[in-house]
N, C-alpha and C positions, 0 to 999 in steps of 0.2 A: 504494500500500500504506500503510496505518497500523495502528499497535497500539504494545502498550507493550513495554516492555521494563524488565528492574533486571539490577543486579550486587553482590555486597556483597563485601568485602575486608577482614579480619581478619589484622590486624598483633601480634607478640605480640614486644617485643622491650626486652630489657635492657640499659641503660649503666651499666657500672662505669669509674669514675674516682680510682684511691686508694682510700680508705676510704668512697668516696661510691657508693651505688648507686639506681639507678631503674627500676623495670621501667612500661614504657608495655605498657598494654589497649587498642586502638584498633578502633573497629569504622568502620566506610565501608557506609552505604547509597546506594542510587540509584536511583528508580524514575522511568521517564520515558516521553515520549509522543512515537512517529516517525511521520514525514510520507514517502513518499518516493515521490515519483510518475514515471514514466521516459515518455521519447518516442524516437522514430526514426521514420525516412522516407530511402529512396534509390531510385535511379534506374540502371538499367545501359541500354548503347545499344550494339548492334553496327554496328560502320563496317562489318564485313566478314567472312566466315567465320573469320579467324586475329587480329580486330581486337577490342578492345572497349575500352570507356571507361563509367567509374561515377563516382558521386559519394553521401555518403550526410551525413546529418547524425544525431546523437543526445547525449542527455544525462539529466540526471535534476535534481530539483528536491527537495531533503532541508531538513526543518525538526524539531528535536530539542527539545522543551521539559521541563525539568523539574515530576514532581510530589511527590516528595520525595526532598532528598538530605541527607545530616546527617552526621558523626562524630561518634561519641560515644567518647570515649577517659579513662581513667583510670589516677593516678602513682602507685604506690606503692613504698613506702620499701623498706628492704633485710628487714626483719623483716615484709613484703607487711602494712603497714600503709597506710591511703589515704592519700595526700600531699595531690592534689588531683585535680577532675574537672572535664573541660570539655566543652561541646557545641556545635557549628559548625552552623546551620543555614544553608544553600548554594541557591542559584535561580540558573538557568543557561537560555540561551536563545541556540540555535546553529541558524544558515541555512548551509546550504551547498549552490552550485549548480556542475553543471558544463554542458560541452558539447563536443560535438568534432566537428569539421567532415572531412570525409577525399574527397580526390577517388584515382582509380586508374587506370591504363594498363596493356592488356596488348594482347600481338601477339607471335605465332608465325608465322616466315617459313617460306619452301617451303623452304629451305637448313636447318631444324632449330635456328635460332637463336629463344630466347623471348627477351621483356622486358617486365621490368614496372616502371613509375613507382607510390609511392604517397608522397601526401606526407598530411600530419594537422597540426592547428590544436586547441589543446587552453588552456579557460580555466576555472580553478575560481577563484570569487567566495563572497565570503559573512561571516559578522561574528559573532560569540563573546563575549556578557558573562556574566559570574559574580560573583555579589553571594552573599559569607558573612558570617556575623551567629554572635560566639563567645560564650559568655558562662561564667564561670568559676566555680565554685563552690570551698569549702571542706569536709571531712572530714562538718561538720556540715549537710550542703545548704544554707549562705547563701553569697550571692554576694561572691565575690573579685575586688571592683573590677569599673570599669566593662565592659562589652562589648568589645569588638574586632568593628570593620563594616570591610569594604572591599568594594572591586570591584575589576574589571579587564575591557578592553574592548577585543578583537584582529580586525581585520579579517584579512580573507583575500583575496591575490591571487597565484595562479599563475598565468603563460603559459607554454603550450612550443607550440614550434613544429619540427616532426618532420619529414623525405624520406631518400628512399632509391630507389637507382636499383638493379636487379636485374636478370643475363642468367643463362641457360645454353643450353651448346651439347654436342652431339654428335660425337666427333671420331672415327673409329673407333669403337676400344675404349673409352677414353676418354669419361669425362662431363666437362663445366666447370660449374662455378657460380661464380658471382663479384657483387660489387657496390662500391657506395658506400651508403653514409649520414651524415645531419649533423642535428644537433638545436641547438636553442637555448632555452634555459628561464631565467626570471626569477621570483623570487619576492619580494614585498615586503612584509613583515607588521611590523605598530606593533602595540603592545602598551601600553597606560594605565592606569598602576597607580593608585591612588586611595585614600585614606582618609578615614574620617569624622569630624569632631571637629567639630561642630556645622553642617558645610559638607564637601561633599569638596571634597579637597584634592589635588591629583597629585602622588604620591610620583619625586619623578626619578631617584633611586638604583636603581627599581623597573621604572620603563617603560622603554623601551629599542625603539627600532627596527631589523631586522633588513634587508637587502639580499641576495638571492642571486642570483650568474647562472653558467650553468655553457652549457659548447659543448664537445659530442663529436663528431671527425668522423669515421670510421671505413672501413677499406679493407678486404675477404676476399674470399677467393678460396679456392675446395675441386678435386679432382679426383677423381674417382672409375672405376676400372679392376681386370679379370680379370687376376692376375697366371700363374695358371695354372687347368683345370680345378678349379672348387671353391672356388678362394684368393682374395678380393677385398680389396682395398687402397683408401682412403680418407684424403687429406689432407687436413689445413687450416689457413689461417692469418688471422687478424683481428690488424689493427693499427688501435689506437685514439690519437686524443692527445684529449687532455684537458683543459682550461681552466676553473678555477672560481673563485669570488671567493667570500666570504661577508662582509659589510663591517659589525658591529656598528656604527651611527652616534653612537649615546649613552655606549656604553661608550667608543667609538674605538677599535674594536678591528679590525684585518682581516688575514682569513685568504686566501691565496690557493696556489694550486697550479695546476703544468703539468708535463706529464707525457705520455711517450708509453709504451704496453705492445703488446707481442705476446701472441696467446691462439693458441697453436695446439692443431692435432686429430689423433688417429691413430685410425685404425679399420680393422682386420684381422678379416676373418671366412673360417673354412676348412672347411666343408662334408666331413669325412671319409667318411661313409655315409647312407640315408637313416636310421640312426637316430640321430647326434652328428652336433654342428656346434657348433663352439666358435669364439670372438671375443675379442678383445682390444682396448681403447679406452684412448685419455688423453687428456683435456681439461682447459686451464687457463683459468679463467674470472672474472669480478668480478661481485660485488654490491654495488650501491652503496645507501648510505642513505636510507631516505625523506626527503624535505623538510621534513617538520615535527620530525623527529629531530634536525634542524640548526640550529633557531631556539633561539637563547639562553635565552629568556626561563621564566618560574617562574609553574608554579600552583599555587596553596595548596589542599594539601587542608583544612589545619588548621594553627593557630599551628608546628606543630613537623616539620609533613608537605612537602614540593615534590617538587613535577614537572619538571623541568628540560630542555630540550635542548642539543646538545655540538655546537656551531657548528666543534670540532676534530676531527669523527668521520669516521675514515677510510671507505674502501671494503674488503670484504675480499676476500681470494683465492684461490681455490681450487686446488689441484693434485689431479686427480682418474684413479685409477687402478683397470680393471675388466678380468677376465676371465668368460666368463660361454658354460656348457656347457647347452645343447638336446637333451634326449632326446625322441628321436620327434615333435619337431614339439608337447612336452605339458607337458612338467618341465621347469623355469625355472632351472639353478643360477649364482647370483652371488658372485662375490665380489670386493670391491671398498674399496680402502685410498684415504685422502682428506686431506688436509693443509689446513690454511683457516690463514692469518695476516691479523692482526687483525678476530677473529670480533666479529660487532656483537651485542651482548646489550643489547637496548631499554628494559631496567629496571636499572638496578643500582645498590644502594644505596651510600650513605655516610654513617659518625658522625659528627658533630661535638659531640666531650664538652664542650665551654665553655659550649651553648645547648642540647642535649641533643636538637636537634636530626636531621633524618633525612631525607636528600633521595636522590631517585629520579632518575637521567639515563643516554642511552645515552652506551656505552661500547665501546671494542677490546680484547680479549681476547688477548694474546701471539700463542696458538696454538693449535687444538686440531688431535687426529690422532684417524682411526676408520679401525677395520678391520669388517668387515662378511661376512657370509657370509648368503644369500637363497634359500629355497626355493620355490616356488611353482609351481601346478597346478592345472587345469582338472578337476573329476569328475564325470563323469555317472553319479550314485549309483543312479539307478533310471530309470525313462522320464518321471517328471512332476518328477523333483530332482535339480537338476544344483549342486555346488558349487566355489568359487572359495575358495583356501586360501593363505595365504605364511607362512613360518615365518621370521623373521630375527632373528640374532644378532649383537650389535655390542660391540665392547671402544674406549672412549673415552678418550682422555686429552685435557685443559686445562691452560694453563700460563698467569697472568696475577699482577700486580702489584696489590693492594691499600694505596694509598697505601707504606710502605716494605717490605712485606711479601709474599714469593712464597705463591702459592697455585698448587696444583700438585695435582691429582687425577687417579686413573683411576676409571674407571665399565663395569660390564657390565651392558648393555640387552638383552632378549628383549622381543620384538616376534609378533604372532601377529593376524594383518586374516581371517578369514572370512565368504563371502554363499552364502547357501543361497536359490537360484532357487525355487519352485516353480507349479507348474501344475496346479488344480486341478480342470480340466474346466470345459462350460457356461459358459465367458470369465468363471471366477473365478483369477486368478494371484495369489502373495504372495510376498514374499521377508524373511530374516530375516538381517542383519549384527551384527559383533560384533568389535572388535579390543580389544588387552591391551598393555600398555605395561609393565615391571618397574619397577625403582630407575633414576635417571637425573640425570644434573646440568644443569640451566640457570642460567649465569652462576657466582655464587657459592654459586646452593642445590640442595642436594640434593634432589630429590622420589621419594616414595613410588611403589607403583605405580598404575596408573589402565588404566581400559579404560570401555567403553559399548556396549549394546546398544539398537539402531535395529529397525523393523520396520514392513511395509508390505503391504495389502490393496488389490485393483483387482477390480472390476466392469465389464465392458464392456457394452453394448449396443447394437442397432439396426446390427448387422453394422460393429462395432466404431467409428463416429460419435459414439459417447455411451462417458464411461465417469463413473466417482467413485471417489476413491483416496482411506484413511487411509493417511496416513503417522504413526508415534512415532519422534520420535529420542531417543535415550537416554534407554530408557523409566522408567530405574530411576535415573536422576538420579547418577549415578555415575563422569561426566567432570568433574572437579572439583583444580581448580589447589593444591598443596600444595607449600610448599618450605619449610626450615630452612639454614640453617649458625649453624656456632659458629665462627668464626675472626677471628683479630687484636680490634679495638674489637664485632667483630660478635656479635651474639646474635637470632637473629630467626628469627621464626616466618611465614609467608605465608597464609594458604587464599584462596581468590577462587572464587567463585559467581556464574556467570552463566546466560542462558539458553539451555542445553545442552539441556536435556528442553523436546521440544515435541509437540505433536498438531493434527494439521492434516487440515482434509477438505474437496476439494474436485471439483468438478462439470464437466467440460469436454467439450464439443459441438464438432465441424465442421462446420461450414457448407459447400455451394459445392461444388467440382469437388475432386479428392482429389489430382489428379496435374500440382498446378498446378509448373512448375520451380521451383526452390529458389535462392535468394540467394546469389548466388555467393560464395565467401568471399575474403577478401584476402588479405594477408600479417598477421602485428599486428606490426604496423608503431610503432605506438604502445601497446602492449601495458604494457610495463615503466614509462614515465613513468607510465601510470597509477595502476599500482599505487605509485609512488612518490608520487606527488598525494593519494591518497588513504588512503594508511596501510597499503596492502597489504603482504605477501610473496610 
């Protein structure tokens, strides 16, 4: 796949200091050109009816080039006179590959005993320069002193190396499930700061080398059993320990933790008649932070801008509590209360009034707590249109520390996801989505409401071997990132624009036999480091 892509991000944010004020304009372009080409190949073999053994390889091959990226941001005084204006022009040029290797075991004995081995091999490579070029001007557009050039120049190395041994058995009444697993991930990223002043120059205050290694090995075990007509009961328990290092080498700094946690499960479901059936669940669970949320080090958007990673960012935790009533096998009702200490918010800003400065890094958030109630329902509104509806309402509250200062909010979110199927005869089908989002707090900003509407046309042919689909996602360009707060040193405004609206069409034939078997699936086994490798949630 290639094509381009942009995003732009509009900062609007005020520092007052005493009798000193400054309101910064800051606009953020980007437009840029992706490469990102994927492969896979595997192999399954039966030893034997209850026996089989796989192996698969896959990865992808991503190259990101800038073709314009710039800040253009302007100071004015307290009477919104121009102080001054500057312009950053920015070239960036980022490889990044992965791969992951995965072999698999399974076998089903005559006695009802399964097992499965899968173990995964997982390496993302790849290298990150960014060359910005500032140049400053004064009220009357001549330039205020020389430029501001640097770079910086960060390779990339993750390994993890992933197993996990899995059974279950049948005992009676009684189901088992149970396992092991063990992981082992290392990450090692340099970072080279650099400045120009007739030569670059490597700034050492600025580069700084990163170390991470981290080992989960983990123990669960479920059971699952009829405790009377109707009534089924569900336990579980995972016990994890935990070992991590993060070992700043330049700063000299190192952070380490061990730690062991229990995550257990309850699952009760009670089948009253065939028209209710109601269930009740708890699960306690972690989320841990992506890897590159954890490297130290600073990108400049601009003289006054950074990016930052929090090499002290915890993991957070969830306590998560659900009841949830089934009418007729149709109507979905949930409702469900949630507790998270130390919520990871992956942007959150900070003042610094002495430089007037503003840097962006993840961060834990004391506390937050949600209560929730969900409606949701299947309609078959006519014989060619069937719709798919959820109605949910949430009451939020956050509890966190900005430098000495509690911030403490409650928030009420409605929520509203609908897709209208339809079938228009002669192998024309379409379907049209649409979700709404109210007022809502992320981190320290409040956001507006947002929603998007998507839509989509298919044509089939040649006894359905051929079709051609438009797809529009958010046709009307109206998923769109909006946040404010006014609290403590803070005054800031956010929008961010990306590429939310798109239109895509294309053309797809089957070749060859129709009913060929299908790839058997595995566990994901290595599901989670991924996403952690690669910047996911």
């Amino acid at each position: 796949m290639e094509g381009k892509g942009f995003s732009k991000t509009i900062y609007d944010r005020t520092i007052v200091d005493g009798p000193t004020q400054v309101r910064f304009d800051q606009v953020y372009g980007n437009l840029h050109w992706l490469k990102n080409y994927g492969y896979r190949a595997g192999a399954d073999y039966n030893l034997g009816n209850n026996t089989r053994i796989g192996a698969k390889i896959y990865g992808t091959l991503n190259k990101l080039k800038t073709l314009s990226r710039y800040s253009d941001t302007k100071l004015y005084n307290a009477d919104f006179t121009l102080k001054q204006k500057y312009y950053t022009n920015a070239h960036t040029n980022d490889r990044r590959d992965n791969i992951n290797a995965n072999v698999n075991f399974d076998h089903s004995s005559k006695s009802g005993l399964g097992i499965n081995f899968d173990a995964d091999y997982l390496a993302y490579t790849g290298i990150k320069v960014n060359s910005l070029t500032t140049h400053f001007y004064k009220p009357d557009e001549n330039l205020d002193g020389p430029p501001q050039v640097v770079r910086n120049t960060m390779p990339l190395s993750i390994r993890i190396g992933v197993a996990k041994l899995d059974f279950n058995k049948k005992v009676g009444k009684f189901n088992f499930e149970g396992g092991v697993k063990s992981s082992f991930v290392k990450a090692d990223n340099e970072m080279v700061y650099e400045d120009f002043e007739n030569q670059w120059i490597v700034d050492s205050l600025r580069s700084n080398r990163f170390i991470y290694k981290e080992n989960i090995n983990a123990a669960y075990f479920s059971f699952r059993r009829p405790l009377t007509p109707g009534v089924t009961l569900q336990l579980g328990l995972r016990l994890e320990h935990t070992r991590l290092s993060g070992h700043s080498t330049t700063l000299k700094k190192l952070n380490e933790q061990n730690y062991i946690r229990p995550f257990p499960t309850l699952f009760l479901s009670h089948v009253l008649n065939a028209a209710h059936t109601l269930t009740w669940s708890y699960g306690y669970r972690i989320d841990r932070p992506n890897y590159q949320l954890l490297n130290p080090f600073e990108s400049y958007l601009d003289p006054y801008t950074t990016l930052r990673g929090n090499p002290d960012l915890q993991p957070q935790f969830t306590n998560n509590f659900q009841f949830t009533h089934l009418f007729r096998g149709v109507v979905n009702t949930n409702i469900a209360y949630a507790i998270t200490r130390n919520l990871i918010v992956n942007e959150f800003p900070s003042i610094t009034k002495n430089d007037s400065k503003m840097s962006l890094s993840p961060e834990n958030m004391s506390f937050s707590r949600h209560i929730s109630i969900t409606i949701s329902a299947p309609l078959a509104l006519t014989s060619w249109w069937n719709l798919q509806a959820s109605l949910s309402g949430r009451l939020s509250r956050y509890r966190t520390f900005y430098k000495q200062d509690q911030f403490l909010v409650k928030q009420p979110t409605l929520s509203l996801m609908m897709s209208n199927t339809l079938s228009f005869g002669k192998e024309w089908s379409g379907e049209i989505s649409g979700n709404y989002m109210s007022r809502r707090v992320y981190g320290l900003l409040t956001c507006p409401p947002i929603g998007a509407v998507n839509l989509g046309v298919q044509k089939t042919f040649f006894q359905k071997k051929a079709s051609v689909k438009f797809i529009g996602q958010d046709v009307f360009w109206t998923s769109k990132f909006v946040g404010s707060t006014h609290f403590a040193d803070l005054d800031l405004t956010v929008q961010s624009l990306g590429v939310s609206q798109t239109f895509t069409i294309s053309l797809s034939y089957k070749f060859g036999a129709q009913n060929l078997s299908k790839e058997k699936p595995t566990n994901s086994n290595a599901e989670e480091f991924q996403k952690r490798a690669s910047g996911g949630s």
